[in-house]
BALOBA-1460 file (C-alpha; in Angstrom, 3 decimals):
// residues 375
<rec num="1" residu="x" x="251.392" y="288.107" z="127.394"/>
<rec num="2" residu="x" x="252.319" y="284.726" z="125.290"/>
<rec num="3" residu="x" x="254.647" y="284.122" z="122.854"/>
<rec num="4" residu="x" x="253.505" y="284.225" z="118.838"/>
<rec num="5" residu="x" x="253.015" y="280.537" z="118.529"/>
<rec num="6" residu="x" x="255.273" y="280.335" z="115.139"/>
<rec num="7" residu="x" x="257.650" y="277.354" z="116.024"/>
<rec num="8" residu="x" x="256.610" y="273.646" z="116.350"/>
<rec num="9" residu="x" x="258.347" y="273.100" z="119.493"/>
<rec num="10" residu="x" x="260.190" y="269.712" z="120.696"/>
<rec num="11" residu="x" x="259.289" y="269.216" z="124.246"/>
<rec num="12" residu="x" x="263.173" y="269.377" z="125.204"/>
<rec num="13" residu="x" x="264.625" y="272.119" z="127.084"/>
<rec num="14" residu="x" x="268.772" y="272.425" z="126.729"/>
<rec num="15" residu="x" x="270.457" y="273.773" z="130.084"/>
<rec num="16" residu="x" x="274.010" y="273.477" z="129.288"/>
<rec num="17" residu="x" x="275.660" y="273.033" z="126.291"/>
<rec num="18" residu="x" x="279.876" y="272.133" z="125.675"/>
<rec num="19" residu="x" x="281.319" y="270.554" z="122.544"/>
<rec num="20" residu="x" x="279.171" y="268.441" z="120.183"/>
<rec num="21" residu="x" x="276.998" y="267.953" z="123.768"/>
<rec num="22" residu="x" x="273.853" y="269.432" z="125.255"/>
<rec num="23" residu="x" x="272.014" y="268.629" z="128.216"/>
<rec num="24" residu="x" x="268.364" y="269.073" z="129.281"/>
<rec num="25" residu="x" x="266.752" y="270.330" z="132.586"/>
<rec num="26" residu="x" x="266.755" y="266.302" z="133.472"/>
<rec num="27" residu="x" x="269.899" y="265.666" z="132.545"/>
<rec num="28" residu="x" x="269.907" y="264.001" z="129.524"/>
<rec num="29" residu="x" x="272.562" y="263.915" z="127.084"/>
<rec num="30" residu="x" x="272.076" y="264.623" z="123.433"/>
<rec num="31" residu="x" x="274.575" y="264.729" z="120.412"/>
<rec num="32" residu="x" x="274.456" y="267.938" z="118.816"/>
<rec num="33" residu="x" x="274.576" y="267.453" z="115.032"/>
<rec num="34" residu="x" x="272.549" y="270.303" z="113.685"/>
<rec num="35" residu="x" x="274.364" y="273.089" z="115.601"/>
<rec num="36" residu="x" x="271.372" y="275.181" z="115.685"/>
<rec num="37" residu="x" x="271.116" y="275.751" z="111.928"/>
<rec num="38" residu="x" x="274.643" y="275.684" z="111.868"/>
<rec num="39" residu="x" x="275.561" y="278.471" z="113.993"/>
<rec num="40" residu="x" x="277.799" y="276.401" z="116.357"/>
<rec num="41" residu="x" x="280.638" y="276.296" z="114.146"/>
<rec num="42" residu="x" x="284.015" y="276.115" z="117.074"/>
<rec num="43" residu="x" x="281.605" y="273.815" z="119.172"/>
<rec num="44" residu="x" x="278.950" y="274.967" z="122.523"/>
<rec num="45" residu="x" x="280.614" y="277.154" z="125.027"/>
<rec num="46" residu="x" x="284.094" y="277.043" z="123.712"/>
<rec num="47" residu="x" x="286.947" y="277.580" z="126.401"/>
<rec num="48" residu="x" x="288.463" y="280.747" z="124.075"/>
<rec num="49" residu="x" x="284.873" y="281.781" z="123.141"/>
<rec num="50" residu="x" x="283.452" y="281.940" z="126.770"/>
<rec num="51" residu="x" x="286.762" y="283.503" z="128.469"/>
<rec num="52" residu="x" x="287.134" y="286.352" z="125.446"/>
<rec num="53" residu="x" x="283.308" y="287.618" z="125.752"/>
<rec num="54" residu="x" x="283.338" y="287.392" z="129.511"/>
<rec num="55" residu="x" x="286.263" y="289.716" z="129.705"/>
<rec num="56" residu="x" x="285.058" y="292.215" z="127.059"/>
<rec num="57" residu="x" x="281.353" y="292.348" z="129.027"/>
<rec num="58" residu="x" x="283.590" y="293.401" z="131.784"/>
<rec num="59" residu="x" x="284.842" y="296.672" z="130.040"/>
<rec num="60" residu="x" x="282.362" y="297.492" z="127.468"/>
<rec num="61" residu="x" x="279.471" y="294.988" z="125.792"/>
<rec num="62" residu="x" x="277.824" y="298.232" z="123.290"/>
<rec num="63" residu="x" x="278.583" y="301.664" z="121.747"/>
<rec num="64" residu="x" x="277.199" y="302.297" z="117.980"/>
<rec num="65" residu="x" x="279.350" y="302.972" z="115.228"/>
<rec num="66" residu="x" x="279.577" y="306.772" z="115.868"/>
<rec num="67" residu="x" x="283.150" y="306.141" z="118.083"/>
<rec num="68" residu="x" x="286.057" y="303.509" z="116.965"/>
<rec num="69" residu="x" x="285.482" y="300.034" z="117.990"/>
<rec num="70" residu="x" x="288.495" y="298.346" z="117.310"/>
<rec num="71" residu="x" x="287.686" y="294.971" z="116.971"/>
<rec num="72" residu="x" x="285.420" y="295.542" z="113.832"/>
<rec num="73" residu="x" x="289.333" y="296.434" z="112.088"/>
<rec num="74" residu="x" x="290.671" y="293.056" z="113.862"/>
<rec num="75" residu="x" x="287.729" y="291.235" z="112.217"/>
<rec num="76" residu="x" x="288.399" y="292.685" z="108.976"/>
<rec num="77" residu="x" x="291.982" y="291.794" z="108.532"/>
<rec num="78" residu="x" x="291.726" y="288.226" z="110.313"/>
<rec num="79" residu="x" x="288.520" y="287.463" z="108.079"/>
<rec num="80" residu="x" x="290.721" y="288.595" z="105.372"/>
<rec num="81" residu="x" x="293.731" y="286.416" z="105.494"/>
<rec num="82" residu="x" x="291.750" y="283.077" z="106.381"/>
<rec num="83" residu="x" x="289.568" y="283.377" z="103.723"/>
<rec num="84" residu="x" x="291.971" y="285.072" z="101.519"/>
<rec num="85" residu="x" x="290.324" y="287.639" z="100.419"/>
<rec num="86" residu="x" x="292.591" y="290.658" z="101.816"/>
<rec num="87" residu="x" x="291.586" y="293.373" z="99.112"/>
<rec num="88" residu="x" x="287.534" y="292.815" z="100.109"/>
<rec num="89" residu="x" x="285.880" y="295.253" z="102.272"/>
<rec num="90" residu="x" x="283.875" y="294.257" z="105.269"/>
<rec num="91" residu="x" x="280.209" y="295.532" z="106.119"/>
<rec num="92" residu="x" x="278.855" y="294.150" z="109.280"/>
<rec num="93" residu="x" x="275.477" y="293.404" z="110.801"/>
<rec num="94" residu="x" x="273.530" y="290.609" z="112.919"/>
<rec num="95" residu="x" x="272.270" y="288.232" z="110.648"/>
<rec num="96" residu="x" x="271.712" y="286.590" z="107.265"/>
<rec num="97" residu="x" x="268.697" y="288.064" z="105.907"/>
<rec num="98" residu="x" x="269.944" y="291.313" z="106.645"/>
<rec num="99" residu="x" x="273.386" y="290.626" z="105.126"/>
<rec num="100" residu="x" x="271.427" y="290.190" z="102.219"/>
<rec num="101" residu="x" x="269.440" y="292.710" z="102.303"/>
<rec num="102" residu="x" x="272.536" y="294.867" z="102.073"/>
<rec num="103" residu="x" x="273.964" y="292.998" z="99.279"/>
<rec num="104" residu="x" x="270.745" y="293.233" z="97.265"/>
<rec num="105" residu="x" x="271.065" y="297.442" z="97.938"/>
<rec num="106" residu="x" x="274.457" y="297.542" z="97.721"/>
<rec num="107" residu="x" x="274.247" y="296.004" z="94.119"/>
<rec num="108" residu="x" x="271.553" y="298.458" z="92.935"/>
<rec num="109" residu="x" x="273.227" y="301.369" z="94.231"/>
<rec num="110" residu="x" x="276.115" y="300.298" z="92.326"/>
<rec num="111" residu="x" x="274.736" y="299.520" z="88.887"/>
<rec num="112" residu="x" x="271.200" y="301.047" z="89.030"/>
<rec num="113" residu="x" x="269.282" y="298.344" z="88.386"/>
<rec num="114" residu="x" x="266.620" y="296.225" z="89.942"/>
<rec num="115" residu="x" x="266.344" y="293.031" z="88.223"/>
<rec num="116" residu="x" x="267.452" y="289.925" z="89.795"/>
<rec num="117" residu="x" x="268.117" y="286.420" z="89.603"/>
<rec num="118" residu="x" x="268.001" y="283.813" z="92.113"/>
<rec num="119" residu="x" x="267.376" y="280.213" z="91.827"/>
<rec num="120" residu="x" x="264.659" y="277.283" z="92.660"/>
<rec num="121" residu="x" x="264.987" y="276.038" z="96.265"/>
<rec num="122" residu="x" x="267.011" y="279.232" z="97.187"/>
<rec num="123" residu="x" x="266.622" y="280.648" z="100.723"/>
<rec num="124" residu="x" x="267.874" y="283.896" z="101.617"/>
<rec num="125" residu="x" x="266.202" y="285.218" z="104.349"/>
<rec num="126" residu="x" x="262.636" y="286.336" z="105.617"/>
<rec num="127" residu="x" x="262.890" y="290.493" z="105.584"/>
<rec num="128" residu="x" x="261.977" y="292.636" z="102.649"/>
<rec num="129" residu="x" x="264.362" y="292.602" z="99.352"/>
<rec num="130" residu="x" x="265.581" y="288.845" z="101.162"/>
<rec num="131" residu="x" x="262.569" y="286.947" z="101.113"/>
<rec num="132" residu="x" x="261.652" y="288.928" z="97.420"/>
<rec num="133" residu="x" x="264.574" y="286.657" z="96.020"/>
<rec num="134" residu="x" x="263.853" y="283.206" z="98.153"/>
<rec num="135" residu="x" x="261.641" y="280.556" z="96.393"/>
<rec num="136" residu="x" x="258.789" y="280.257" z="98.680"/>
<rec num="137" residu="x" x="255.845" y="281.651" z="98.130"/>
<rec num="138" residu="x" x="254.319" y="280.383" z="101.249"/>
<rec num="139" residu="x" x="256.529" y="283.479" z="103.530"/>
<rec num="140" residu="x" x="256.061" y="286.262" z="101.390"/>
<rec num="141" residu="x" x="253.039" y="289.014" z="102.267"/>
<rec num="142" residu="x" x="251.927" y="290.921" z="99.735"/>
<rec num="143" residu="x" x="253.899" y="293.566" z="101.029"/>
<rec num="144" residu="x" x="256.721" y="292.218" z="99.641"/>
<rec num="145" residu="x" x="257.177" y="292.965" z="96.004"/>
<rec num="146" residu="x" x="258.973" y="290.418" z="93.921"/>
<rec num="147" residu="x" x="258.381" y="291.912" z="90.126"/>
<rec num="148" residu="x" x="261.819" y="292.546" z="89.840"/>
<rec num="149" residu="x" x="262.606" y="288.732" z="90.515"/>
<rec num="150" residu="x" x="263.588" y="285.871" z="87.894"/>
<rec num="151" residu="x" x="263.806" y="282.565" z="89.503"/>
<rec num="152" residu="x" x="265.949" y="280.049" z="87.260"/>
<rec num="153" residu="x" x="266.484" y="276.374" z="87.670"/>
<rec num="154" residu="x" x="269.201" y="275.711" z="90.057"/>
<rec num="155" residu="x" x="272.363" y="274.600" z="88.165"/>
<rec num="156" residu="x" x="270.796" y="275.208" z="84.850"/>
<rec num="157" residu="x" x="273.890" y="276.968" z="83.111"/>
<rec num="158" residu="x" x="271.753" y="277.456" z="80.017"/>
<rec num="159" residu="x" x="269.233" y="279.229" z="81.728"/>
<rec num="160" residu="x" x="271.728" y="281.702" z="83.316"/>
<rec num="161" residu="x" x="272.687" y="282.202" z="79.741"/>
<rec num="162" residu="x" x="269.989" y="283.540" z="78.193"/>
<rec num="163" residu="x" x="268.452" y="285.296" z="81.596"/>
<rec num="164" residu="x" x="271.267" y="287.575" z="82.829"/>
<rec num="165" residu="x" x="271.662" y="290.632" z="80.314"/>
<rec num="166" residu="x" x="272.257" y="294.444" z="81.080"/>
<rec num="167" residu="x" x="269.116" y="294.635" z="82.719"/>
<rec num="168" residu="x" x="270.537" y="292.362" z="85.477"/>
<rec num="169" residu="x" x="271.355" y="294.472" z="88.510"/>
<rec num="170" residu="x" x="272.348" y="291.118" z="90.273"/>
<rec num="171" residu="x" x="272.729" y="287.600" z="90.648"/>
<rec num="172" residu="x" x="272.161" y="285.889" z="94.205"/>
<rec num="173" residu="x" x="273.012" y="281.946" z="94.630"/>
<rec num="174" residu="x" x="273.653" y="279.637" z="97.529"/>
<rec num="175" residu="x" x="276.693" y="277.677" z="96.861"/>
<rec num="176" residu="x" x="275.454" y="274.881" z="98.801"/>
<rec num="177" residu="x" x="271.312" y="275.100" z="99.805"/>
<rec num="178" residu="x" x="270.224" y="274.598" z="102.670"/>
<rec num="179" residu="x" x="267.260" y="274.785" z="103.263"/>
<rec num="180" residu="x" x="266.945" y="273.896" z="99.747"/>
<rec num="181" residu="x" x="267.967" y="270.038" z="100.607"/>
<rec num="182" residu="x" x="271.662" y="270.576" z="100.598"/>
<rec num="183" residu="x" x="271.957" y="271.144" z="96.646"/>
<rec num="184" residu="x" x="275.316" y="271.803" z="95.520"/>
<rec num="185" residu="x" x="276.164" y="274.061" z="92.703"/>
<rec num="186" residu="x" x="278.378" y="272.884" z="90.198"/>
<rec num="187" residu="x" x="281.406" y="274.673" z="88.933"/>
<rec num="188" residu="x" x="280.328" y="275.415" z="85.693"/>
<rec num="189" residu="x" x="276.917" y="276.747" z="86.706"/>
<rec num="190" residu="x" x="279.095" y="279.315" z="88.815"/>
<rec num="191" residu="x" x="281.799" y="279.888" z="86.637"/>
<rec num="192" residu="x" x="279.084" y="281.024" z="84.122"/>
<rec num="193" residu="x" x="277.048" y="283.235" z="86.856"/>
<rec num="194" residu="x" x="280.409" y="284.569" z="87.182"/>
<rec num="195" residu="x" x="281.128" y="285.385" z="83.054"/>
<rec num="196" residu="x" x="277.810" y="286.232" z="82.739"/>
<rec num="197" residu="x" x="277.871" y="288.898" z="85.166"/>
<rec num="198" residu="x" x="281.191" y="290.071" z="83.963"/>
<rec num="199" residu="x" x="279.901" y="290.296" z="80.379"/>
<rec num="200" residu="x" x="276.441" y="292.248" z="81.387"/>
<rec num="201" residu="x" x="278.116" y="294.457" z="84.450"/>
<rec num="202" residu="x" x="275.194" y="292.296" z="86.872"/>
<rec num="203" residu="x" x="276.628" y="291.859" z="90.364"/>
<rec num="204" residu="x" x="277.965" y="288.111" z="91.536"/>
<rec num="205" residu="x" x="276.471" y="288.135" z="95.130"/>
<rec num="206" residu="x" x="276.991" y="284.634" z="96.755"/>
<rec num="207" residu="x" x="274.589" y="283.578" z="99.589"/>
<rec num="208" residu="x" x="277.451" y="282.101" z="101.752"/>
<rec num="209" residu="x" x="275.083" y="282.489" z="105.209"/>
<rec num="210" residu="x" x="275.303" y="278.615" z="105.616"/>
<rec num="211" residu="x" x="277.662" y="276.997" z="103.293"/>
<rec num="212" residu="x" x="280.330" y="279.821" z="104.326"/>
<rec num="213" residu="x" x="282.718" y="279.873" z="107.312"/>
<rec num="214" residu="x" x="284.636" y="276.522" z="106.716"/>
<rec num="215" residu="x" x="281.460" y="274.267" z="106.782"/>
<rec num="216" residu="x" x="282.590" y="273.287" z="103.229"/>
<rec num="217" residu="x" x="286.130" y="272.349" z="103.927"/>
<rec num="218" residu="x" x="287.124" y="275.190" z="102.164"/>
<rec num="219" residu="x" x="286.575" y="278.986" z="103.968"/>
<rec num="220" residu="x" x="283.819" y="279.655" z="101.757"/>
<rec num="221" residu="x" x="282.291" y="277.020" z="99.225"/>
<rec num="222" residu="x" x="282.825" y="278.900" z="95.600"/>
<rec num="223" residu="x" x="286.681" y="278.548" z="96.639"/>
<rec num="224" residu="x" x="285.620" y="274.922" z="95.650"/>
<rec num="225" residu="x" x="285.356" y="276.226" z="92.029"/>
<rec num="226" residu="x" x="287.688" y="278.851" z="91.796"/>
<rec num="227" residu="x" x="285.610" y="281.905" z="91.099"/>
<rec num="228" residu="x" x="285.635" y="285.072" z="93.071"/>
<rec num="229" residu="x" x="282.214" y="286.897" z="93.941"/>
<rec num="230" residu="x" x="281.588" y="290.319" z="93.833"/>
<rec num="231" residu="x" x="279.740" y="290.545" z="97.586"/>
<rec num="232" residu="x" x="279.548" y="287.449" z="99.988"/>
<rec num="233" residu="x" x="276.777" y="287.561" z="102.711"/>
<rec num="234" residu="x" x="277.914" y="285.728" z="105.700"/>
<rec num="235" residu="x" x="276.106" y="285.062" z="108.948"/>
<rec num="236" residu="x" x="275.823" y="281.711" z="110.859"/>
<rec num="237" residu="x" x="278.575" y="279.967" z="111.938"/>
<rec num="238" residu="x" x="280.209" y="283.721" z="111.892"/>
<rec num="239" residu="x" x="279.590" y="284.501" z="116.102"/>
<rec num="240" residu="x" x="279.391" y="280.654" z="117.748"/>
<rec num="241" residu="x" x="275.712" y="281.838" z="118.683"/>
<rec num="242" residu="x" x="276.390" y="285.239" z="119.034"/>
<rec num="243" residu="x" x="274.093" y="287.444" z="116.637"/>
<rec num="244" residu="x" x="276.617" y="288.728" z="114.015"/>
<rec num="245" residu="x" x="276.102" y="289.002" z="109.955"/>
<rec num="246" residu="x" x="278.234" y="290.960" z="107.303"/>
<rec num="247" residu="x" x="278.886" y="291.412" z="103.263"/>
<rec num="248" residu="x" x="282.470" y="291.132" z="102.531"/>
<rec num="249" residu="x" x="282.291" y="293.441" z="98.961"/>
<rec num="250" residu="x" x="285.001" y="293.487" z="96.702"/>
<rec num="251" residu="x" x="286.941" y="296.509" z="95.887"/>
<rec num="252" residu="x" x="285.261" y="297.387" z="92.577"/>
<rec num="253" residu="x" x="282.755" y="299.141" z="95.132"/>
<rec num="254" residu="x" x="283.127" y="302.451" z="97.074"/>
<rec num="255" residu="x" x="281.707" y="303.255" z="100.200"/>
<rec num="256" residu="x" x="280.055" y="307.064" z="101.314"/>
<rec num="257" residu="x" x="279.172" y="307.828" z="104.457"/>
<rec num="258" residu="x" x="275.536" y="306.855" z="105.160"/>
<rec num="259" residu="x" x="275.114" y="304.533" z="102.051"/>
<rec num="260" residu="x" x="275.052" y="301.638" z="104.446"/>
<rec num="261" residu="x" x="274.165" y="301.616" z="108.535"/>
<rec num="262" residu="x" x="273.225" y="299.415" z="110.949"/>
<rec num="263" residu="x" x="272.836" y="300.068" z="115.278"/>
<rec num="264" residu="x" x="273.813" y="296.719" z="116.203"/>
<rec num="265" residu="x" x="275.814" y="295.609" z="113.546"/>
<rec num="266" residu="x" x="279.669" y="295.175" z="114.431"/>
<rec num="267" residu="x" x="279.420" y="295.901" z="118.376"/>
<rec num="268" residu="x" x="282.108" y="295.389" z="120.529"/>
<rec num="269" residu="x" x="280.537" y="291.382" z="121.696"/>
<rec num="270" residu="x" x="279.720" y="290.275" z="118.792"/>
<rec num="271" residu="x" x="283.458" y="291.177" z="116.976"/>
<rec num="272" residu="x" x="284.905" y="289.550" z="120.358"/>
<rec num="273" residu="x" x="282.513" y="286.540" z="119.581"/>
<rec num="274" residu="x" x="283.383" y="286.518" z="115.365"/>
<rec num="275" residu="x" x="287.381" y="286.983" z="116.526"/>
<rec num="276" residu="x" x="287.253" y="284.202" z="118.891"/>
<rec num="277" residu="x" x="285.267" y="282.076" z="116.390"/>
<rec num="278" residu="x" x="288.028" y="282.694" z="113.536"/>
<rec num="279" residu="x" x="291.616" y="282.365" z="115.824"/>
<rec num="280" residu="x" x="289.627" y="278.634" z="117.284"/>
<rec num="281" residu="x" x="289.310" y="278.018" z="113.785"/>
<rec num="282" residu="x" x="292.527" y="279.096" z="112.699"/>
<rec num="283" residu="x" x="294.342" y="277.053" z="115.704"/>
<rec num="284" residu="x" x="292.705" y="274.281" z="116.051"/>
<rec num="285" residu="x" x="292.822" y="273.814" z="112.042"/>
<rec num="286" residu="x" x="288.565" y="273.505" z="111.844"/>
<rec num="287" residu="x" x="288.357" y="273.810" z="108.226"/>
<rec num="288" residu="x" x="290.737" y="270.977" z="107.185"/>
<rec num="289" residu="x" x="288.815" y="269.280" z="109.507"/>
<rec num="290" residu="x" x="285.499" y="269.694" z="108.362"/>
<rec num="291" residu="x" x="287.059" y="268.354" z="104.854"/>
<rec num="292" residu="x" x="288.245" y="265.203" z="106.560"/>
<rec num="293" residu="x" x="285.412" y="264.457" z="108.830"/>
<rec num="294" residu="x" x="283.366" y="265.240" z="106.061"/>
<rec num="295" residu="x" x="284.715" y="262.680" z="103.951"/>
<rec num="296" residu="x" x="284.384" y="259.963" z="106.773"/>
<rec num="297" residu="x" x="280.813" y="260.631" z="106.747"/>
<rec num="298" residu="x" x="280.586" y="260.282" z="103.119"/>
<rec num="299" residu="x" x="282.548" y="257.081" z="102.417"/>
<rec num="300" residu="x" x="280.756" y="255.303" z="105.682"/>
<rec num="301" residu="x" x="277.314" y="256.656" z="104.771"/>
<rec num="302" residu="x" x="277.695" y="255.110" z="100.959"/>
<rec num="303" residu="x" x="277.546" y="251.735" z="102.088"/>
<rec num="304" residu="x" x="274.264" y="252.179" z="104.057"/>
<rec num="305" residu="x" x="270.721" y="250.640" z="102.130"/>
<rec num="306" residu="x" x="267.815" y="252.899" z="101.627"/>
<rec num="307" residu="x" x="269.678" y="256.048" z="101.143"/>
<rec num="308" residu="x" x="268.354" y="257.306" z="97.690"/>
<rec num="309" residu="x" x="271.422" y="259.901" z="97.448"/>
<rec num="310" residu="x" x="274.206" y="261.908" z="99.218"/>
<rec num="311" residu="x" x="274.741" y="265.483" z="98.505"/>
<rec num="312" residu="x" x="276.944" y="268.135" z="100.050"/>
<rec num="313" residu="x" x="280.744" y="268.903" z="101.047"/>
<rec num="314" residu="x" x="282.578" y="269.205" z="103.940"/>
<rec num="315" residu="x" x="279.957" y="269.143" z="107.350"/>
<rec num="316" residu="x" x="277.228" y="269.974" z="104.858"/>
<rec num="317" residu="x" x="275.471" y="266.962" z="104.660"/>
<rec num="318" residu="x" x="272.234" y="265.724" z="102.881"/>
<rec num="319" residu="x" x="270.677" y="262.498" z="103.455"/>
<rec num="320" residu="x" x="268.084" y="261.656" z="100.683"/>
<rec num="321" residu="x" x="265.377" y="259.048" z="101.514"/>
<rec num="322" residu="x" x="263.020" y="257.269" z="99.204"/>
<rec num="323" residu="x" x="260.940" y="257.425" z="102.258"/>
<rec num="324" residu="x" x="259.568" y="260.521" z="104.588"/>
<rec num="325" residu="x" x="261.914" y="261.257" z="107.602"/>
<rec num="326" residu="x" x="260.137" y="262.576" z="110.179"/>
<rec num="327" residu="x" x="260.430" y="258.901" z="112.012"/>
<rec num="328" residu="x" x="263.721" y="258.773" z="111.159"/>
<rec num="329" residu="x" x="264.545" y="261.809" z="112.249"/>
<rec num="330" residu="x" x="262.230" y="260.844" z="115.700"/>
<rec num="331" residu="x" x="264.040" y="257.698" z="116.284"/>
<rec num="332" residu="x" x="267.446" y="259.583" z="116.020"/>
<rec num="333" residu="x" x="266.262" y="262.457" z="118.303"/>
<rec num="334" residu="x" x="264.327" y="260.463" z="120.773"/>
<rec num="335" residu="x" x="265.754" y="257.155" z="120.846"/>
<rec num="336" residu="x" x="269.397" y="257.750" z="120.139"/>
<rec num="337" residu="x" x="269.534" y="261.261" z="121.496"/>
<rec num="338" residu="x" x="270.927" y="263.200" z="118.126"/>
<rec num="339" residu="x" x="269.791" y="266.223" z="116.957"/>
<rec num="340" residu="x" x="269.771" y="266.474" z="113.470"/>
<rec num="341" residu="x" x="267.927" y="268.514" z="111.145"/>
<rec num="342" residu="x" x="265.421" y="267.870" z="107.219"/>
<rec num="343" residu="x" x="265.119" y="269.806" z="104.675"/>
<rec num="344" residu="x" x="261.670" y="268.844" z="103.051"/>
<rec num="345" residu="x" x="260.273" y="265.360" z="103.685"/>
<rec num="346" residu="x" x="262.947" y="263.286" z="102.795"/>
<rec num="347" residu="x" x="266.585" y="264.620" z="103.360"/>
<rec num="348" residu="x" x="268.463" y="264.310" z="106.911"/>
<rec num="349" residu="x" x="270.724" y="267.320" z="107.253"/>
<rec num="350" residu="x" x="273.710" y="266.936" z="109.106"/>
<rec num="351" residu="x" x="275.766" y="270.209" z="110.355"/>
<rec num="352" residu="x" x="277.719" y="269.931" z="112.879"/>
<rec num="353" residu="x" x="280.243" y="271.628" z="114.968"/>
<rec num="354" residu="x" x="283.311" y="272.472" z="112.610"/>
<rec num="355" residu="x" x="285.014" y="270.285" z="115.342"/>
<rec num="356" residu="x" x="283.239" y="267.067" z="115.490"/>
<rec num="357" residu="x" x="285.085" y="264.028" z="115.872"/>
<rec num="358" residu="x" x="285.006" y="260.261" z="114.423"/>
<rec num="359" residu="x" x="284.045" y="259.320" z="117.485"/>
<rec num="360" residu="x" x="281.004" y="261.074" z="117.201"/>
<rec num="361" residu="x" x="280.583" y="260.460" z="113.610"/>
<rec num="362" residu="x" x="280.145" y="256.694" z="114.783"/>
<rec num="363" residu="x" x="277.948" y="257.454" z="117.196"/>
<rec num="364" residu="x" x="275.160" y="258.918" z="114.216"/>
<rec num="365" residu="x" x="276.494" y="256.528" z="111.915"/>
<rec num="366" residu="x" x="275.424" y="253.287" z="114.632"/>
<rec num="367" residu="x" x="272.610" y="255.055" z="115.118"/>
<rec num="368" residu="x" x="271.353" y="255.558" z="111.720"/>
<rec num="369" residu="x" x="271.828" y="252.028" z="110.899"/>
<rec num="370" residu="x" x="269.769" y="250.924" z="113.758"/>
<rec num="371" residu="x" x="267.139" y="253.070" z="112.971"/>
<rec num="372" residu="x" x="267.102" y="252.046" z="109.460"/>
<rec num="373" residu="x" x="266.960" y="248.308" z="110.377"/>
<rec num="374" residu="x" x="263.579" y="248.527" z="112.281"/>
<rec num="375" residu="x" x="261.874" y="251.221" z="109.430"/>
């Protein structure tokens, strides 16, 4: 047997990992400023991370959620109070697309409905109702159905106007795309998702898989614009690595046994992995610095020539090119040793650890303008 050839693979193989740092089989060093997608959000093998699921694979690593795991409760009221959100329940699962998935159902179960809205450039996920709601055509089989979907401009607060109405059963944005090129939505295209959905009884659902977690400089991105969601999918930089996913849903919704269920989601590693994630985060004050950091990327990457635009907050970072990247992206990778990540032909994305450094902000930033200089 072979593996489904579905990845364009770089001919690199990491075999250690710690920080901002990997290493392949020949020893090479690389800068790690893609994080896997954004996954490694307290940094590669943290010290906290490493020693906390070592010790729980000693006494138990999996049990379903027939018996009481304890941990998924610690999660719960630790995700609560650093993201503020204290009166939201907590749902959890293994990854974005199916956080999604249950936010999609959760929202129809609630209202009835089936209509939804999502936006140009969205992304949110590959499975069934997920990939129904994500703008490319180009991964959807005709097995799944997307009737029920309305795709809107991105940012077009107009268009959210007249689209949302009490056929709506929900509304699903990124507040920050990703794979969408790093596309930030404004407040007032949020705040009037948010009084449109009020006004029409349409669920708020808020794609916060990537742009969620801190990466922003805030816990989770809309915090940036001071409206509150009705579910929030988050997934990525949740676990460090570890597979983890969940919907924190607001309290206008009520649970019954067997409305929601997952085998994986919320076992006993990956709520050791998501609690180790949040008290590095918590200790080692990550989000402020993923604001400041964040910043010192911005007002040093300004200056540079042949950047057609910046977009993004916090360690969300688009680099927009007149030109395609691929070479730049090359150059960086295998002449600099960085690993960074595009979205499209022509914008760098940049997401880190939650803990990178200036130091290592310097490094890209040398880097870049090196490789810039010879294109």
């Amino acid at each position: 047997m072979t593996l489904f050839n579905v990845y364009p693979l770089y001919d690199i193989e990491p075999v250690k990992a710690q920080g901002s740092y990997l290493w392949d089989k020949n020893g090479q060093q690389y800068l790690d400023l893609y994080g896997g997608h954004a996954v490694i959000s307290i940094g590669h093998t943290h010290p906290v991370y490493v020693r906390r699921l070592t010790q729980q694979l000693k006494n138990i690593g999996f049990y379903s959620n027939s018996v009481k795991i304890p941990s998924q409760e610690e999660l719960a009221d630790k995700l609560g109070k650093i993201s503020g959100l204290k009166d939201y329940y907590l749902f959890l699962v293994n990854s974005g697309a199916e956080a999604n998935e249950n936010a999609l159902k959760l929202a129809s179960f609630y209202n009835g409905r089936k209509k939804v809205i999502a936006f140009t450039k969205g992304f949110h996920g590959r499975t069934s109702a997920a990939v129904a709601v994500t703008d490319n055509p180009a991964i959807k089989a005709p097995i799944n159905f997307d009737d029920h979907v309305q795709i809107l401009p991105f940012n077009d607060v107009e268009a959210v106007k007249r689209a949302i109405d009490t056929d709506t059963c929900a509304v699903i944005v990124e507040g920050i795309q990703g794979v969408g090129g790093i596309q930030v939505a404004s407040d007032e295209f949020l705040k009037t998702i948010r009084k449109a959905c009020d006004k029409t009884g349409a669920i708020f659902i808020h794609d916060s898989v990537q742009c969620g977690y801190g990466r922003s400089g805030m816990f989770f991105s809309f915090q940036h614009s001071g409206v509150k969601p009705d579910i929030i999918s988050t997934a990525k930089g949740m676990g460090n690595g570890f597979p983890i996913g969940s919907i924190l849903i607001s309290p206008r919704f009520q649970a019954k046994h067997g409305m929601l269920g997952t085998t994986f989601g919320g076992n006993h590693l990956a709520c050791t992995a998501a609690n180790a994630v949040l008290d590095v985060i918590k200790k080692e004050k990550l989000v402020q610095n993923a604001a400041t950091i964040g910043d010192y990327f911005f007002e040093n990457l300004k200056n540079f020539s042949g950047i057609k635009e910046l977009r993004g907050k916090g360690l969300m970072i688009g680099i927009e090119f007149e030109k395609p990247v691929e070479p730049i992206r090359n150059s960086l990778l295998f002449d600099h040793k960085i690993f960074t990540g595009v979205a499209g032909k022509h914008t760098i994305r940049l997401l880190p650890s939650l803990a990178v450094t200036t130091k290592e902000a310097d490094i890209f930033l040398d880097a870049l303008q090196k490789v810039l200089a010879k294109a």
